[in-house]
Each structure stands twice: as structure tokens, then as C-alpha cells.
C-alpha positions in Angstrom: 0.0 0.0 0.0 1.4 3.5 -0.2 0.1 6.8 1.6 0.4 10.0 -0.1 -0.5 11.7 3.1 0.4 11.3 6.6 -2.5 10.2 7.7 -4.2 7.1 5.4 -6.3 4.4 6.8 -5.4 5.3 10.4 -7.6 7.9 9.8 -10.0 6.3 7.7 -10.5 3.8 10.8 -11.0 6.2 13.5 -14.1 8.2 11.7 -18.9 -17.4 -8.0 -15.6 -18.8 -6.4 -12.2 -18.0 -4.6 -9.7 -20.7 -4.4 -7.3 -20.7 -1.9 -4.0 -22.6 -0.7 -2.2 -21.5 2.2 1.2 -22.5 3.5 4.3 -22.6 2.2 4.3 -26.6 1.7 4.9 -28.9 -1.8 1.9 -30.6 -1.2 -1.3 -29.7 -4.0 -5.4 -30.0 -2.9 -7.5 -28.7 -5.1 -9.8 -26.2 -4.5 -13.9 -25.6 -5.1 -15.7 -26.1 -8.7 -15.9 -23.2 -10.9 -14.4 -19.6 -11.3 -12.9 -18.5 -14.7 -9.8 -19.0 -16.4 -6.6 -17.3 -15.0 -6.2 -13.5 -14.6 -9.1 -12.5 -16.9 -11.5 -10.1 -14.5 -15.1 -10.7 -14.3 -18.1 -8.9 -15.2 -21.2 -8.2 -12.5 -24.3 -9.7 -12.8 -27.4 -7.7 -12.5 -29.3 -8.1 -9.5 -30.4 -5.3 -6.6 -27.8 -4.1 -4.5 -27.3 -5.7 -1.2 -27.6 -3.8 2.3 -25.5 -4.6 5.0 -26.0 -7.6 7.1 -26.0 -8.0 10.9 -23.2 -9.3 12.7 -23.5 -13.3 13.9 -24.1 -13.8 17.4 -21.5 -16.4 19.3 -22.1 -19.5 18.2 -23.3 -22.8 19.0 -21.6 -26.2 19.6 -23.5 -27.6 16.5 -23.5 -31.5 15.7 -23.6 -33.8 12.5 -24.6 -37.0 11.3 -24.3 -38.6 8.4 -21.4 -40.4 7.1 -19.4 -43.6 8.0 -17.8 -42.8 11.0 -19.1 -40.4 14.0 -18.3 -36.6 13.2 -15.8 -35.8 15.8 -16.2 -32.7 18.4 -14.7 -29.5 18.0 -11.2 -29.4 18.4 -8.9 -25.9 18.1 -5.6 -26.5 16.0 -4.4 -23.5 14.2 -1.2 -25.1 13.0 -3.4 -27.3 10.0 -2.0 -26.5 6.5 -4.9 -25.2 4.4 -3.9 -26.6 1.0 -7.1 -24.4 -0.7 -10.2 -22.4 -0.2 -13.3 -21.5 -2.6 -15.3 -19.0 -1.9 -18.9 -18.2 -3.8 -20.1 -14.9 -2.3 -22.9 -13.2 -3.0 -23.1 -9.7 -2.3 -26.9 -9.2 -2.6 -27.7 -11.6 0.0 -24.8 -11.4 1.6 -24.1 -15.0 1.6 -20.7 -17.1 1.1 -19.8 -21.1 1.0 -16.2 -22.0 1.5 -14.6 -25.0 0.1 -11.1 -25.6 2.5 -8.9 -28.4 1.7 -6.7 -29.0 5.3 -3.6 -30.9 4.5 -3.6 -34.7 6.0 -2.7 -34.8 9.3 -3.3 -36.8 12.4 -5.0 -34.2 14.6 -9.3 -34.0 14.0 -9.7 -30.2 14.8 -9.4 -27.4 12.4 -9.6 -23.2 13.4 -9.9 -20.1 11.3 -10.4 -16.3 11.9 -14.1 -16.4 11.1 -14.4 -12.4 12.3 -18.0 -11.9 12.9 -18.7 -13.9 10.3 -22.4 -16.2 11.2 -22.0 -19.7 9.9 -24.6 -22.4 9.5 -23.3 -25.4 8.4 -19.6 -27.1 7.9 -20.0 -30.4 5.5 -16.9 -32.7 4.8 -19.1 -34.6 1.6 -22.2 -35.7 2.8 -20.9 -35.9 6.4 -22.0 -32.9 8.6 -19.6 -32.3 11.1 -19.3 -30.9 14.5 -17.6 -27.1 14.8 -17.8 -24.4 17.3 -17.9 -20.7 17.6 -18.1 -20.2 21.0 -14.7 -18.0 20.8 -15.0 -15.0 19.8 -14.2 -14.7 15.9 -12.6 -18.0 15.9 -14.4 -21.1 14.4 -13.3 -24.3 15.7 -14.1 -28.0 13.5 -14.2 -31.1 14.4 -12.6 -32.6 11.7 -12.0 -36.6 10.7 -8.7 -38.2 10.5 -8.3 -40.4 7.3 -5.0 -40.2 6.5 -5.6 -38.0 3.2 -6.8 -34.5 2.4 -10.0 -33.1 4.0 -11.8 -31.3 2.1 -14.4 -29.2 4.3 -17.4 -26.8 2.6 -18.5 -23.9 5.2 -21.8 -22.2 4.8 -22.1 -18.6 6.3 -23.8 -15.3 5.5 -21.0 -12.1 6.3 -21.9 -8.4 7.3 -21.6 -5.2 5.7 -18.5 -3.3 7.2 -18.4 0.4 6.4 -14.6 0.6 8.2 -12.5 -0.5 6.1 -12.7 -4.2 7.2 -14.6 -6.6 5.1 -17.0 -6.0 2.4 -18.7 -2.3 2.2 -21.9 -2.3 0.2 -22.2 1.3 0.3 -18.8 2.0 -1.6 -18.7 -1.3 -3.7 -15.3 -2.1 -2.4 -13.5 -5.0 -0.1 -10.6 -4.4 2.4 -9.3 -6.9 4.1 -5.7 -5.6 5.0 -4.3 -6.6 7.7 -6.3 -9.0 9.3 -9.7 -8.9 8.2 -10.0 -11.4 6.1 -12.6 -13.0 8.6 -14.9 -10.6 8.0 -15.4 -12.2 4.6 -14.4 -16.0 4.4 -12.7 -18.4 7.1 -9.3 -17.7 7.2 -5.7 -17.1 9.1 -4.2 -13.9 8.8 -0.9 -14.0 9.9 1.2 -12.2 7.1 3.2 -15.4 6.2 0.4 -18.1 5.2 0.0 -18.4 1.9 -3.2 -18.2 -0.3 -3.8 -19.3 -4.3 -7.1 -17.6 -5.3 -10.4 -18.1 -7.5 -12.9 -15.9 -7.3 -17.0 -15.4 -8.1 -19.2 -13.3 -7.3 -23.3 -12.9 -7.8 -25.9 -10.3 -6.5 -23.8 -7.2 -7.7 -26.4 -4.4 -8.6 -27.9 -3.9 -12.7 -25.6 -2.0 -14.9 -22.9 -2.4 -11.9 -19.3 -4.1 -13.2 -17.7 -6.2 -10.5 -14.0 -5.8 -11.1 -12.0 -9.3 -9.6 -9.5 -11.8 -10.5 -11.0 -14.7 -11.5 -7.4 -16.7 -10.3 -4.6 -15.5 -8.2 -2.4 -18.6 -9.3 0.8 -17.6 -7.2 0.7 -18.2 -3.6 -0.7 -14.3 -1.6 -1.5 -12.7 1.8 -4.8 -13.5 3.1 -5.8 -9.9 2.4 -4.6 -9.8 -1.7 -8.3 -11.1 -2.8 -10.8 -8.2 -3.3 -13.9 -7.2 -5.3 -14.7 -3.6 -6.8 -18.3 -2.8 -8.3 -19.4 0.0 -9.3 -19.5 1.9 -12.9 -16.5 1.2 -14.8 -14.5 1.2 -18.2 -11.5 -0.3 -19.1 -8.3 1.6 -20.4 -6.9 -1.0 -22.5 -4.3 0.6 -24.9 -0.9 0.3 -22.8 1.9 -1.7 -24.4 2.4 -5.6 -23.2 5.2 -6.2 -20.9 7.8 -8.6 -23.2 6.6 -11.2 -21.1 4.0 -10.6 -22.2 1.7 -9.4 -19.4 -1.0 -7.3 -20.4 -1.7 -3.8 -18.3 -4.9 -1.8 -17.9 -6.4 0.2 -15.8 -10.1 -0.1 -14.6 -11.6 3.9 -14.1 -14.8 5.2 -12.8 -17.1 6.4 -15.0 -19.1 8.2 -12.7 -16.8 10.5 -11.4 -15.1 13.1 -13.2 -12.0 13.5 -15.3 -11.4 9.5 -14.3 -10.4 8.7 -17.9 -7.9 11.5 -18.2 -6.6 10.7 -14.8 -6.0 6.7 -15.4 -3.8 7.6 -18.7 -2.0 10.3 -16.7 -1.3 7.4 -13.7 -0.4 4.8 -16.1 2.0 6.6 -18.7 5.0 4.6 -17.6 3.2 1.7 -16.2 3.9 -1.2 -19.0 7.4 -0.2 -19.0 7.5 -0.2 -15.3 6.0 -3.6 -15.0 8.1 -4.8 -17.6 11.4 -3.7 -15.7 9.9 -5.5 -12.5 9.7 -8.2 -14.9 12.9 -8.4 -17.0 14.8 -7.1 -13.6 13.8 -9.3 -10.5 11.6 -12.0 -12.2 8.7 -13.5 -13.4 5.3 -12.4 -12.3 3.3 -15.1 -10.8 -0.5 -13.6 -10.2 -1.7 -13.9 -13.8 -1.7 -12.9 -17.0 -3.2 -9.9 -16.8 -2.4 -6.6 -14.5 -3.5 -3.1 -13.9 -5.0 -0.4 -11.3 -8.8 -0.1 -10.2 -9.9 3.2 -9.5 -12.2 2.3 -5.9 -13.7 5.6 -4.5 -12.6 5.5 -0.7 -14.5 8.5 1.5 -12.4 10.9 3.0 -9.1 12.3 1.2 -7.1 10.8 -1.5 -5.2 7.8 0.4 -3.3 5.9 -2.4 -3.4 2.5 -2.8 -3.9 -1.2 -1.8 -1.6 -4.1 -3.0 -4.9 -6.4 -4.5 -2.8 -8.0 -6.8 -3.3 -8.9 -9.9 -5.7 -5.7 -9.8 -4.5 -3.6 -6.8 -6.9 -0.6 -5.7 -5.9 2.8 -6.4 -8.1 5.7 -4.7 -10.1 7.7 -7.2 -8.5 10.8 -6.1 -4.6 9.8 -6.8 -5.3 7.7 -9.8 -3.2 10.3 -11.7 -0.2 9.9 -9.8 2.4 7.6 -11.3 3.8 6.8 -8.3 1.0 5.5 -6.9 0.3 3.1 -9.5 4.1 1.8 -10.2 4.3 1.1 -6.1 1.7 -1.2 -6.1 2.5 -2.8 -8.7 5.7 -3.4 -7.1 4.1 -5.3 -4.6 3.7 -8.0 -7.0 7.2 -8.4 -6.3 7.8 -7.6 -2.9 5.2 -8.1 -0.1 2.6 -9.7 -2.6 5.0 -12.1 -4.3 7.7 -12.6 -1.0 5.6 -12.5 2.0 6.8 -10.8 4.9 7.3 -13.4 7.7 6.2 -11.1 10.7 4.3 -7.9 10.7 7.5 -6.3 11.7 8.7 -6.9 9.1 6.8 -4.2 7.1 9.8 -2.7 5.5 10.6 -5.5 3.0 7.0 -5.1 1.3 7.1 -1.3 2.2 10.4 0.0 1.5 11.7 -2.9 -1.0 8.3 -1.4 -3.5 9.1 2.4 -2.3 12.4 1.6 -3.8 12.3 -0.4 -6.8 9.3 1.9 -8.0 11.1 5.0 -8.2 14.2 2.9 -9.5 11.7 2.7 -12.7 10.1 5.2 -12.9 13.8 7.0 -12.7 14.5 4.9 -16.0 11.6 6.6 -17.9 12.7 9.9 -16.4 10.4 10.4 -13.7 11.9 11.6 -10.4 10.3 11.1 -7.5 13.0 11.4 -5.2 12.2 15.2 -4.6 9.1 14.0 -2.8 10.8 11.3 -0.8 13.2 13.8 0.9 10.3 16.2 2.0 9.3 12.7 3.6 12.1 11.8 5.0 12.7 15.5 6.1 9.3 15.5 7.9 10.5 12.3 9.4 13.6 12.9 10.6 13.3 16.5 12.0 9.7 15.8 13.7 8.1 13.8 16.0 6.8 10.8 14.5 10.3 9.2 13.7 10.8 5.2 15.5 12.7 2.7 14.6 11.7 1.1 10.6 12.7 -2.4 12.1 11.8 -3.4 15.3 13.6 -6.6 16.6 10.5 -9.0 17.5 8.2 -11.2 15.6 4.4 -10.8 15.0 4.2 -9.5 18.8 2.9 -6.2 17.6 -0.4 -5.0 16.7 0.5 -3.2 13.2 -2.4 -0.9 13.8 -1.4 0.6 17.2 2.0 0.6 17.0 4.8 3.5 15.7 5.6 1.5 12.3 2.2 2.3 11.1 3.8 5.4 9.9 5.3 6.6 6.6 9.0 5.5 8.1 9.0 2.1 7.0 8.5 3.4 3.5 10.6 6.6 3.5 13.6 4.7 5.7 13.7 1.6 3.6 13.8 3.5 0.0 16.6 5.6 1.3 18.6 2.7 2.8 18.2 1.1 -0.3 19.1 4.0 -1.9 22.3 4.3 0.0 23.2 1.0 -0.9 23.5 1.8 -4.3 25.1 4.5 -4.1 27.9 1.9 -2.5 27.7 -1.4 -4.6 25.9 0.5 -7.9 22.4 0.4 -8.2 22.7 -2.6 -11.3 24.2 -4.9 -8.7 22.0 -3.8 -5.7 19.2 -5.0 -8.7 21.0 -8.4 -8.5 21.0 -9.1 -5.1 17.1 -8.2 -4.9 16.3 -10.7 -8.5 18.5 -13.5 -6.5 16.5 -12.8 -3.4 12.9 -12.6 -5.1 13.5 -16.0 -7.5 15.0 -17.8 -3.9 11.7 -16.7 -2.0 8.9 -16.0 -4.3 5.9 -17.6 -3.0 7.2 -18.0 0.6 7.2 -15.9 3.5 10.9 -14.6 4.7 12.3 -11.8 7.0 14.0 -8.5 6.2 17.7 -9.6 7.6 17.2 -12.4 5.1 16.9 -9.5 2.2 20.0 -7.5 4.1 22.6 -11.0 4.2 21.1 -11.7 0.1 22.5 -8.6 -0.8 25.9 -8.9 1.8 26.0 -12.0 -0.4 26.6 -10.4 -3.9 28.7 -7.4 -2.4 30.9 -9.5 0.3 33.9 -6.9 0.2 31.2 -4.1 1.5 29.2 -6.6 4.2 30.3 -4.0 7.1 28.8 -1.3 5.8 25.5 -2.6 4.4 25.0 -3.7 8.1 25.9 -0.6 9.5 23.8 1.3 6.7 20.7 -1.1 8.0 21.8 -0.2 11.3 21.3 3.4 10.7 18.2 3.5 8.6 16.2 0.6 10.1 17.1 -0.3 13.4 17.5 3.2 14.7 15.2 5.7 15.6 17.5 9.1 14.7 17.8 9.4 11.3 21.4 9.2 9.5 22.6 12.5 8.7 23.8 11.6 5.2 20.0 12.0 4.0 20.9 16.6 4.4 23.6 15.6 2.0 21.7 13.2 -0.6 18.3 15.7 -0.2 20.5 18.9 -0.6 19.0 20.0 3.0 
């Protein structure tokens, strides 16, 4: 995501078929029936809009027949691989079924985030089996042991969430980042499971488009999957990357100067893409790319990394940067997982970086802008450390490094680096790192000994250049002399 603004969600927050695989295993399972072919997006059908539906209450111990074998009880296990997930969601009913297919393992109990999700039935074939919501947002199966897949279908209806946290009717939008994918389908949020999507969706309104990836065939975060409806057009004119990946952008036609504003946002945007591409690696979310324009209330707040169509605000569709830094996320936070919420900096700073590395290429600077950033940063009083030393023990909402300094820290340590080892080999070390750990989940000192690794002679000083941008709060003075300050 990126923040024009100092403010962004933090603000914000005060005022058919998915198919999904999660983990970083070998092992295959095959997700639910249906969904389209990979990357294409899908068209709304017509149908009245839906209103927003109530929260479920706690649930009930519920129990199941059918079947062989007695359905076992609930049972809580949060370490069972989920191999795959499809979703069918209706948005005018509000209404989803989940197809999850749990990796074979001895234990019988299943859990997911389930938010406040209500859910009526959980099915493993024609067996209905025992599950649990007794704990709070947390749905707990009891699930049979047969030493082979389990394949388990969940039947729920999910509520309207006007907060930025699930689906909200009234803007035509999803937002599941950081850990509200619950709110939508059965899930685990924790930043390094990983999730291969297919997507449907019925009930969106008459004359509405519903703008979604049909597959998400490269393993995501649990809050890449998302859904825009509303009116829209397709800008479908930009060049194809050599690899042939094909870029558009998805504007609003009921807003104004949207058109003009998608071809200003997306001048450079093949030839970004295609650097991303030719640079660091292949892409691995489709076939197809490109920005939706989502109208968010309240100020023009950037972007969301929904890969393969990541979510631009209506307001800062024009800005180039915007666009090219999430679409950098394919390759860093999107396509390498960060391992622990703290470490942010690896998707944040790694895209802040390689963006306006191409963007530079095609003679756009935005470096001007990042040292008003870092400025602000440094000289006020929401500077703290870019890099905090623990592991998924914070809450990324309430703590410092839900700030612009992971961004504006990481791009100028990276930019430092360069500036030490050249910015071609610095380009090395992050293509070695991305084709090593695409698809997986790995930590930011992982990225800072990949790059010690292709500039040995100059290991000192790439630690003590992450020592001084990432793991302490006062900022290096070298930034006065790279900004001019």
C-alpha cells in the first residue's frame, strides 16, 4: 500500500468462487468447482444491491450426522495447512460457502479467523460435522482423520463493514488488510500463510461491473483477494510487458476526469512492469495486471496491493507513483511475504524503492518528494525505529511503524546501498532474493545478508547502513547531503 498523506487508513479507521491454498508446503489439494480461467477479470451480474448484514451472534456447539464414521467434536488447532479455499459470495444476499482443503494430518480439529462472520453449516461430503464458535471470531471443526486431504465446505452469511474491514456495500469495495480477512471468508491472517485464489461473485447491482481476478495462481497474503463494483470502463491501450503481461487500468465512469486521470497514472506503467519483470523475475498472479480506481471517502489515500488488480483511490489515480508502487508489490510483499508484521519494511520500503528505480529509468523523479518525507520524518516527531527486533508480537495498527518510516527509511537505505555497490548490482541481489523466495514468507535480515552476499567486500557497511536507517530511531545524517537539505 502507499500513503500519499500522513495520515491514510489510520484515519480512515477512526471516523462465484475464490480458491485458496495456504502455507508454504509442496503438497497440491484442489480447491472448489468453478471460477474463470486465470487473470481475466469478471463482469457483474445484474441483481439489486445488497444492504449490509448483521453481525452473527457467538455461536453454538452444533453437531452432524451422516457419514461412515461419528463426526468428531470440535477441536482448536491452528497449525493445520490449508492446502485451498473457494469462496462463492454473494453480495446481494450477503451470503458465502467456502470449500477448504486441510492438508492430511493426524489431529481431528481445524480453526480459522471467522471475524464476525455467522455460519450455519460445515460439511466434509455428505458428512455434517461438529464445529464451534463459541470464541470469539474463531471457528473451531471437528474434523476426521483419514490419513488423506480433507476437504471441508462452510456455509455462512458475512456483514456489511463500512470501516475498512470486510466487504462495504455502500462504496462497492472490499478491504481486508491486515487482518480482516474474517470478515469475509474463514481464514488465518498472519502475514506469512500463503493463499492461491479463484474468485466469483453474484448479486452485484444492474448496470454495476464487479472488477476481480478470477485466479490468483501464485501463492498471496490473506488480504490480496478483493472485489470492486461500481461503474466502470477499461483503459486497454498500454503496451504488453515482453513477457508478455497485459496492463490496464479499470476507471470510474461516474466521477469526473477519471479517464484523463488513469492515462496520466499509467503513462509509464507497461514499462514499469516490464522492468519489474525483465529485472527481479517472473510475475506469478496472472496474466493480466493493472490499477482499479475504488472511490474510498475521506481524502485521496493511495493504494492497496490487490494483486493482480490492486486498488488505487479515485483521487490519486493520476499519480504515477502511486500506480508503479503497487504494482511493485507483485514483487515484494505480494510475491515474498513478509514473515512477521514487523517486518513491514521488506514489502514497504523494497516497493518504495524499486518503483522509483523505474520510474527513474523513464525519467520520472520522485525522489524530490521522498526527501520532503524523510525531512518530515527525521526533524519531527513521528520518527521510531523502521525495524523493530521481535516477531508478530505487535499489533501493526497501534504501534509506531504504522507510519510513513518504514516506506521513506527503507527506500533511502536502499538508496544508500546503491550508491555503495551501484544500483545494477543492488538490482542483482534483490532478482536472487525474489526468485530464492517468491511464494514464501521470509524476514527483512534475510533480504539485508542476500545482498551482503553479492557485495561481500562491502558486508560492514551494508550492516551498518541497515543499522542506521532501520534499526535506529535518529535518522542518519547523510539524507541533508543526498536531499541537498
Amino acid at each position: 500500500m502507499i500513503n500519499r498523506r500522513f495520515v491514510w487508513l489510520s484515519a480512515l479507521l477512526s471516523s462465484g468462487l475464490l480458491i485458496v491454498a495456504c502455507g508454504d508446503d509442496t503438497s497440491s489439494g484442489g480447491g472448489g468447482a468453478g471460477g474463470g480461467s486465470g487473470g481475466s477479470p469478471s463482469t457483474g451480474a445484474s441483481g439489486p444491491g445488497g444492504s449490509g448484514g448483521s453481525g452473527g451472534s457467538g455461536g453454538m456447539e452444533q453437531t452432524g450426522g451422516g457419514g461412515s464414521d461419528p463426526a468428531p467434536p470440535p477441536l482448536e488447532d491452528w497449525n493445520r495447512d490449508i492446502l485451498s479455499t473457494g469462496l462463492e459470495l454473494n453480495l446481494e444476499t450477503l451470503t458465502g460457502k467456502a470449500t477448504i482443503v486441510l492438508a492430511a494430518s493426524d489431529s481431528k480439529g481445524a480453526s480459522f479467523e471467522v471475524g464476525d462472520l455467522e455460519i450455519t453449516s460445515v460439511k466434509e461430503g455428505d458428512q455434517t460435522l461438529q464445529f464451534s464458535t463459541t470464541t470469539e471470531k474463531q471457528l473451531d471443526v471437528g474434523v476426521p482423520s483419514n490419513g488423506s486431504d480433507s476437504t471441508l465446505v462452510i456455509e455462512y452469511s458475512f456483514a456489511g463493514h463500512p470501516n475498512f474491514d470486510g466487504w462495504w456495500p455502500e462504496q462497492g469495495v472490499s478491504f481486508l488488510w491486515p487482518y480482516f480477512c474474517g470478515n469475509l471468508f474463514p481464514c488465518k491472517s498472519t502475514p506469512q500463510d500463503g493463499v492461491k485464489f479463484e474468485l466469483a461473485v453474484t448479486g452485484v447491482p444492474d448496470g454495476a461491473t464487479a472488477v476481480y481476478p478470477a485466479t490468483i495462481p501464485g501463492d498471496a497474503p490473506s488480504y490480496q483477494p478483493a472485489i470492486a463494483v461500481g461503474a466502470y470502463a477499461k483503459l486497454d491501450t498500454l503496451p504488453v510487458t515482453t513477457n508478455g503481461t497485459i496492463v490496464s487500468v479499470w476507471y470510474r465512469t461516474d466521477l469526473p476526469n477519471q479517464e484523463q486521470d488513469a492515462i496520466a497514472g499509467s503513462a509509464h506503467l507497461s514499462q514499469v512492469i516490464d522492468f519489474f519483470e525483465q529485472t527481479y523475475g517472473d510475475y506469478t498472479f496472472g496474466p493480466e495486471v493493472g490499477t482499479v480506481s475504488v472511490d474510498w471517502p475521506g481524502g485521496d489515500y493511495g493504494g492497496m496491493e490487490h494483486h493482480p488488480y490492486w486498488h488505487v483511490d479515485s483521487g490519486t489515480l493520476k499519480d504515477e507513483h502511486v500506480n508503479a508502487h503497487e504494482a511493485a508489490h507483485g514483487w515484494f510483499g505480494d510475491g515474498v511475504r513478509i514473515a512477521c508484521w514487523e517486518d513491514f519494511v521488506l514489502s514497504e520500503g523494497t516497493a518504495e524503492y524499486i518503483s522509483a528505480r523505474a520510474l527513474e529509468l523513464e525519467g520520472v523523479d520522485v525522489w524530490p518528494e521522498f526527501c520532503e518525507y524523510i525531512d518530515s520524518i527525521c526533524t519531527g516527531e513521528g520518527n521510531t525505529v523502521a525495524l523493530p527486533d521481535t516477531c508478530n508480537e505487535i499489533d501493526i495498527f497501534n504501534h509506531p511503524i504504522w507510519s510513513l518510516v518504514p516506506y521513506t527509511k527503507g527506500a533511502f537505505f536502499y538508496r544508500e546501498v546503491a550508491n555503495l555497490i551501484t544500483p545494477e548490482l543492488l538490482d542483482d541481489a534483490l532478482s536472487a532474493f525474489y526468485q530464492d523466495h517468491v511464494g514464501t514468507a521470509t524476514n527483512m535480515q534475510t533480504l539485508i545478508d542476500a545482498i551482503k552476499d553479492k557485495a561481500p567486500e562491502h558486508a560492514d557497511e551494508i550492516d551498518a547502513l541497515a543499522t542506521g536507517w532501520l534499526r535506529t530511531e535518529a535518522c542518519p545524517a547523510s539524507y541533508q547531503t543526498m536531499c541537498a537539505l
